[in-house]
Kinemage of the C-alpha trace (Angstrom):
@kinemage 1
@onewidth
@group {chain A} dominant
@subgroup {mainchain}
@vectorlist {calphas} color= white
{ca unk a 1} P 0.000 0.000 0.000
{ca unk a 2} L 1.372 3.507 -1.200
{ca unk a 3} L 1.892 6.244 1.482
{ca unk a 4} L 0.137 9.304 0.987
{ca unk a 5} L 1.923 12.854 2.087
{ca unk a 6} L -0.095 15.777 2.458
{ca unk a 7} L 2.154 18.892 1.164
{ca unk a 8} L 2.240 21.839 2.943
{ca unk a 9} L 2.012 25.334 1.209
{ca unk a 10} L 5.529 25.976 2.057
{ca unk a 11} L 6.279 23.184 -1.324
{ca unk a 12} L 4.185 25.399 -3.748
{ca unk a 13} L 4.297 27.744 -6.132
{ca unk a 14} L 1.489 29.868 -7.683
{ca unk a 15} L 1.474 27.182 -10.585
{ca unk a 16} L 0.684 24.500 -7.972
{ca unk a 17} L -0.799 26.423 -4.900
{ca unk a 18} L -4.566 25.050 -5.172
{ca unk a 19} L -4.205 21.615 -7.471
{ca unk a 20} L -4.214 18.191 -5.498
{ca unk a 21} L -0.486 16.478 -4.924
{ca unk a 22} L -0.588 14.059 -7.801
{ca unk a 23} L -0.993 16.620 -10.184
{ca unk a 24} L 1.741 18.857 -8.322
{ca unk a 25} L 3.662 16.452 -9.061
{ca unk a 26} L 2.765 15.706 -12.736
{ca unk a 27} L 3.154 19.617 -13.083
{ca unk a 28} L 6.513 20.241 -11.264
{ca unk a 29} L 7.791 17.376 -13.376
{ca unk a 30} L 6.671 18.606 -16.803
{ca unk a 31} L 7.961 21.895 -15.809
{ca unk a 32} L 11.326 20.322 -15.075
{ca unk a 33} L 10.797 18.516 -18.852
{ca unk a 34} L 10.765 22.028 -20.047
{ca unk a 35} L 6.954 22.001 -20.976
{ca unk a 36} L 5.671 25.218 -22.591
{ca unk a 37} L 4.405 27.571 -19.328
{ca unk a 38} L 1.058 28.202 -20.914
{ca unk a 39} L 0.543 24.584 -21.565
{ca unk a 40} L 1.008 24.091 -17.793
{ca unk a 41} L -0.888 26.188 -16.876
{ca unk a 42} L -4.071 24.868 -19.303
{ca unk a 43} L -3.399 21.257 -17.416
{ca unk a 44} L -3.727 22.816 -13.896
{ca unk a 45} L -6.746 24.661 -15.038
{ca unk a 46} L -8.176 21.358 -16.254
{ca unk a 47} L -6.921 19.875 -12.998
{ca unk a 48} L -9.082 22.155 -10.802
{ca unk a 49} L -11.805 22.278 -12.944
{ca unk a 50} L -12.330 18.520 -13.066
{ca unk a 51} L -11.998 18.485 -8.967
{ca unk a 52} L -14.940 20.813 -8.928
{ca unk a 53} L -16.522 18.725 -10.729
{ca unk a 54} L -15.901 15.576 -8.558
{ca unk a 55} L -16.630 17.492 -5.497
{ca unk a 56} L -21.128 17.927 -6.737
C-alpha cells in the first residue's frame, strides 16, 4: 500500500498552490521537462476544474 503525504504550502508555487499532490507532481515534473508555461498552466486549469466537478 502507497503512502500518501499531504504537502504543505511551504512546497508550492502559484502554478501548484490550489491543485491536489498528484498533479503537483505531474506539473513540477513537466515543468522540469521544459513544458511550454502556458501549456502548464491549461493542465492545472483542467486539474481544478475537473476536482470541482468531482466534489457535486
Amino acid at each position: 500500500m502507497a503512502i500518501r503525504a499531504v504537502l504543505s504550502d511551504e512546497d508550492r508555487d502559484e502554478l501548484t498552490k490550489d491543485v491536489n499532490d498528484l498533479d503537483k507532481v505531474y506539473l513540477e515534473n513537466m515543468k522540469k521537462d521544459g513544458i511550454d508555461p502556458s501549456l502548464l498552466e491549461q493542465f492545472r486549469d483542467l486539474s481544478l476544474e475537473l476536482d470541482q466537478k468531482e466534489d457535486k
